[in-house]
C-alpha positions in Angstrom: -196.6 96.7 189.2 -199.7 97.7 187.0 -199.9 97.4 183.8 -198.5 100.2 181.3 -201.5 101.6 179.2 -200.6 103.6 175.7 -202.8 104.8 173.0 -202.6 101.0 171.8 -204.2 99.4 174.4 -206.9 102.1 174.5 -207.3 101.7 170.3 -207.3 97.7 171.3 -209.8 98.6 173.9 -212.4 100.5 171.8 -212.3 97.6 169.1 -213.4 95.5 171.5 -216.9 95.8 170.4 -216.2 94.5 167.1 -214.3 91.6 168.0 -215.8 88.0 168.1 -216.7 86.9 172.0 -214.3 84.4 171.4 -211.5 86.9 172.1 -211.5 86.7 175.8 -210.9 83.2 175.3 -208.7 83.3 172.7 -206.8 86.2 175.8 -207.2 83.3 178.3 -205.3 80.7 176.4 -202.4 83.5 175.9 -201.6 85.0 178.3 -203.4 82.2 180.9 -205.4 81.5 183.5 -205.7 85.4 184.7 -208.5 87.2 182.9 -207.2 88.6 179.8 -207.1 92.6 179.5 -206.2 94.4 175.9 -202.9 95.4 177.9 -202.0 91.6 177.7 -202.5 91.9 173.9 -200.1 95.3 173.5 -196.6 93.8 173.5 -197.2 91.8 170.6 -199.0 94.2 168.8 -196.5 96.7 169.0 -194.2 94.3 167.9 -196.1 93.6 164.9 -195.8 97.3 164.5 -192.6 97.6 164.5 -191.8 94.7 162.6 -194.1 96.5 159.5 -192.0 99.6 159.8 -189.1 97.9 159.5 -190.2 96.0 156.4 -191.7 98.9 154.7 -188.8 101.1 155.9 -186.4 98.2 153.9 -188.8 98.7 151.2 -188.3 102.2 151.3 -184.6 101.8 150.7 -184.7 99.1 148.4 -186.5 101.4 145.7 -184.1 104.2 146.2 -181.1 101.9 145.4 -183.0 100.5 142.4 -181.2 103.0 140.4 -177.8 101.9 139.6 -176.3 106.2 140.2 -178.1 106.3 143.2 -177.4 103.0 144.7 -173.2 104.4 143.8 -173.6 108.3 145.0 -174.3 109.0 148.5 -177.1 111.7 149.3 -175.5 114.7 150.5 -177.7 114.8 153.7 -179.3 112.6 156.0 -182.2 110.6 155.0 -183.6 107.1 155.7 -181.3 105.7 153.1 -178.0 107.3 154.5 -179.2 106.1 158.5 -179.7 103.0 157.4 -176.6 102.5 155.1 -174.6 103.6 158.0 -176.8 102.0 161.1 -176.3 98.7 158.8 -172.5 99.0 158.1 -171.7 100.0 161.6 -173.4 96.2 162.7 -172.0 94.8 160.1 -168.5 96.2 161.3 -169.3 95.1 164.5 -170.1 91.0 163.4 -166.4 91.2 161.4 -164.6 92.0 164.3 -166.3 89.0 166.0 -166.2 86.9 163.4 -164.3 86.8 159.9 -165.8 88.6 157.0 -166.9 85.0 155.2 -169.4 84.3 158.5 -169.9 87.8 159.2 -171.5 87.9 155.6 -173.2 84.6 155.4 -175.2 85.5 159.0 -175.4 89.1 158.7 -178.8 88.6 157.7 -180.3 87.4 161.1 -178.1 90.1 162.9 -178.9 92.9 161.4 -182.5 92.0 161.4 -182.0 91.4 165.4 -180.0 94.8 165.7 -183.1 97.3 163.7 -186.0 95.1 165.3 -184.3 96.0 168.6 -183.0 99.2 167.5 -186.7 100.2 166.1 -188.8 99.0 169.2 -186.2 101.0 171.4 -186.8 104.0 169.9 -190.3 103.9 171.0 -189.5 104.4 174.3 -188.3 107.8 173.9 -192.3 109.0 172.1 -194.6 109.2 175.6 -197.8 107.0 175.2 -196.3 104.9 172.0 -195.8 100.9 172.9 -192.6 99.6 173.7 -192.1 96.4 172.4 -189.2 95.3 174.4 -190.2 96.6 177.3 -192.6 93.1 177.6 -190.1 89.9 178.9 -192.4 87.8 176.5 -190.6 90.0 173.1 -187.6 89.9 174.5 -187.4 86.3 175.6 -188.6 85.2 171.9 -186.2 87.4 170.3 -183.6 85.7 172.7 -185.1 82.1 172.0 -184.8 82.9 168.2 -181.0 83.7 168.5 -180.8 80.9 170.7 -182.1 78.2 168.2 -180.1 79.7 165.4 -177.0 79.9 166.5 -177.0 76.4 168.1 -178.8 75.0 164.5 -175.5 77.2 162.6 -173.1 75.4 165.1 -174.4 72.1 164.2 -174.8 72.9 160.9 -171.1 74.0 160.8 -169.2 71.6 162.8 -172.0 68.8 162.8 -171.4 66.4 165.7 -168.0 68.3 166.5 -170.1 71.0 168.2 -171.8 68.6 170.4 -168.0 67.0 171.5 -167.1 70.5 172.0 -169.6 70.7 174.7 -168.4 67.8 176.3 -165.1 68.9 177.2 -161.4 68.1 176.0 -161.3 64.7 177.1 -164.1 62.1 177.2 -164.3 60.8 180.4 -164.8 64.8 181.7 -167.9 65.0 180.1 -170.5 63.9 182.7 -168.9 66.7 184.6 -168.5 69.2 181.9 -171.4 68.7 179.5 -173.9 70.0 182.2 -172.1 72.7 182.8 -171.8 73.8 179.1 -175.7 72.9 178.5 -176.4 75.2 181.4 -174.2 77.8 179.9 -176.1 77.8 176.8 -179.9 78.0 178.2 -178.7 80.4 180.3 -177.6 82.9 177.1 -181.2 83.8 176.1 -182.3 84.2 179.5 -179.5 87.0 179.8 -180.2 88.6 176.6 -184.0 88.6 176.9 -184.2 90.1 181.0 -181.3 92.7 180.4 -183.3 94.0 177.5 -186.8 94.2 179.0 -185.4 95.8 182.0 -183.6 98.5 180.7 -186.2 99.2 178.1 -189.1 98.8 180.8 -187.1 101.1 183.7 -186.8 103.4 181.0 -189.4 103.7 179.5 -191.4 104.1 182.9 -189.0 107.0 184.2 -189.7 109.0 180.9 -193.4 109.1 181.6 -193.0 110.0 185.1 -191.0 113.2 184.3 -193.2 114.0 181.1 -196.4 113.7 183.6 -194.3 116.5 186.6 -193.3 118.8 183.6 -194.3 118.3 180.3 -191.9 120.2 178.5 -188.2 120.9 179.8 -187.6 118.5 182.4 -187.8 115.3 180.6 -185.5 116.6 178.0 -182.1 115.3 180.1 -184.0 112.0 180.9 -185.1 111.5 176.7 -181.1 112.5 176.6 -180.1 109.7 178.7 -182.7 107.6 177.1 -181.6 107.9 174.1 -178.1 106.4 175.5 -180.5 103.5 177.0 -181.4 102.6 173.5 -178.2 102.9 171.7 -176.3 100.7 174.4 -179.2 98.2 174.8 -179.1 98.0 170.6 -175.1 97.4 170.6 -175.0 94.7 173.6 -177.9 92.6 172.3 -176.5 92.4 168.7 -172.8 91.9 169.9 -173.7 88.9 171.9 -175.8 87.9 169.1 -172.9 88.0 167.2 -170.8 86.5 169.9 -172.9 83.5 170.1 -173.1 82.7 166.3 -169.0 83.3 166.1 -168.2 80.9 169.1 -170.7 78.5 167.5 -169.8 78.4 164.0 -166.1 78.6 165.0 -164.1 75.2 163.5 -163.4 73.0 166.1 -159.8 72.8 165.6 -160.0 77.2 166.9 -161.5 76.1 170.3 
């Protein structure tokens, strides 16, 4: 498949003048032994990108609730501060009915940052010729790997050695037999999370551009429809198992 180009990799491209010689080597080490080409560099880039707007957009919203009567009445139309009040609370909705309120507060922190890093580089798909983040296995598969790590670290964190029995089945002598199967189980979870994103996103992302490059104007408007759809469900699923994973793993051992 070749490799996706946007305005990024051309911007990455053009400062290539600038940059020390050491950046091909710098690519090589990367990405690996395959030359290195600025589209190797545009998935984390844009990821970088994304994860700016998302801080300055918190930012943003953090200054308007600074005042104690706005931070109580609601604006009477929709602005940043409204989408994120109710893009937040519908996530954090979401982890409660996972989880009790007590966990869903204490590690509502790493999923809604999971659910508007996601949400953010989703969007992105639906603007032709802007980078798409999770559209590169590499972003997903670290975003995966970081939910991965937590929610294992919260399990033992939570249950200390009790989540390690818990892998090992009911009764001790089934654990040769049952601990592989559970350790399997877990490294398969960000696997899952990270190829069903970048797929979706990626499929996407490429049928968009091939109807914006037949018509330019009215014919992608059904496919930016169903795109929008895309990101939405791709948004929900990877925070719900998120939230699945941290609930099942922070869950006292005498619930299993």
């Amino acid at each position: 498949m070749p490799e996706h180009a946007s305005w990024l990799t051309l911007l990455l491209a053009h400062a290539k003048d600038t940059l020390s010689h050491n950046a091909s080597a710098i690519g090589d080490s990367v990405v690996g032994h395959h030359p290195a080409t600025w589209q190797s560099f545009e998935p984390i880039t844009a990821s970088i990108i994304v994860a700016l707007l998302v801080i300055l957009v918190g930012l943003s919203v953090k200054a308007r609730l600074s005042d104690a009567n706005e931070a109580v009445v609601p604006d009477d139309q929709l602005t940043l501060r409204t989408f994120m009040e109710a893009f937040l609370g519908y996530f954090y909705d979401l982890a409660k009915s996972v989880m009790d309120a007590e966990r869903a507060k204490k590690y509502f922190p790493i999923i809604g940052t999971a659910a508007t890093f996601v949400f953010f580089s989703n969007i992105m798909a639906l603007i032709p010729g802007l980078p798409v983040a999770t559209s590169s296995l590499n972003i997903t598969l670290g975003c995966a790997l970081v939910v991965f790590l937590y929610f294992n670290f919260v399990g033992i964190q939570s249950n200390g050695m009790g989540y390690i029995k818990h892998l090992m089945g009911p009764k001790i002598w089934l654990a040769p037999l049952i601990l592989p199967i559970e350790v399997i189980s877990l490294c398969v979870r960000p696997v899952t999370l990270a190829v069903r994103l970048m797929l979706n996103m990626a499929v996407d992302h490429l049928i968009l551009s091939i109807f914006l490059a037949l018509v330019a104007v009215f014919v992608p408007l059904p496919v930016m429809a169903l795109g929008i759809v895309v990101v939405i469900v791709q948004t929900l699923v990877f925070t719900l198992l998120t939230s699945i994973y941290i609930g099942l793993a922070t869950e006292h051992e005498e619930h299993h």
